[in-house]
C-alpha positions in Angstrom: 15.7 285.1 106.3 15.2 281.3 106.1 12.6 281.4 109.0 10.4 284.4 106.9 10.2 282.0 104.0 9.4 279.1 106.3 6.7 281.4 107.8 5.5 282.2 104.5 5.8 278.4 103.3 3.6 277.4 106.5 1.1 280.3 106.0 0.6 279.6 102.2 1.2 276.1 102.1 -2.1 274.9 99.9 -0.9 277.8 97.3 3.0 275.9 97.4 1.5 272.5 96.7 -0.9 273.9 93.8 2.3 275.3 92.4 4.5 272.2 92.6 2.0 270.3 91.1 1.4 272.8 88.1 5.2 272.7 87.4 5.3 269.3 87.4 2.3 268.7 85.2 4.1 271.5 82.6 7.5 270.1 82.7 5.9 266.2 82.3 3.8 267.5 78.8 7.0 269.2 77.8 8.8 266.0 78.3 6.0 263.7 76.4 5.8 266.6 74.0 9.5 267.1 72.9 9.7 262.8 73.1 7.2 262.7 70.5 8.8 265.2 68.4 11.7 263.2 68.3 10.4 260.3 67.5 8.4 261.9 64.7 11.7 263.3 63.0 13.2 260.3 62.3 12.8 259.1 58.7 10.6 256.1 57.7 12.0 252.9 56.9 11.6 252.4 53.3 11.4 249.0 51.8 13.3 248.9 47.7 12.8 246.0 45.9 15.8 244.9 43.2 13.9 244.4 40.0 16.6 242.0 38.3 15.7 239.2 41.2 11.9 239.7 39.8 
């Protein structure tokens, strides 16, 4: 069994390494993707000013 998917792997081994690298481009702008969601979610800083030390 292992030695068919070795053969396989060898035979096919451009196609492998074009689908390695398009899973780890998806998984790296799912990563940036669901960072920048994050960081959007959080609430602004708001800045109050006490009006009896005006």
């Amino acid at each position: 069994m292992l030695s068919r998917i070795i053969e396989i792997v060898k035979k096919h081994h451009e196609e492998v390494i074009l689908l390695i690298g398009v899973v780890l481009i998806s998984l790296l702008s799912f990563s940036i993707g669901y960072i920048v969601a994050f960081e959007e979610a959080k609430e602004p800083i708001r800045v109050e000013y006490d009006q009896e030390l005006e």
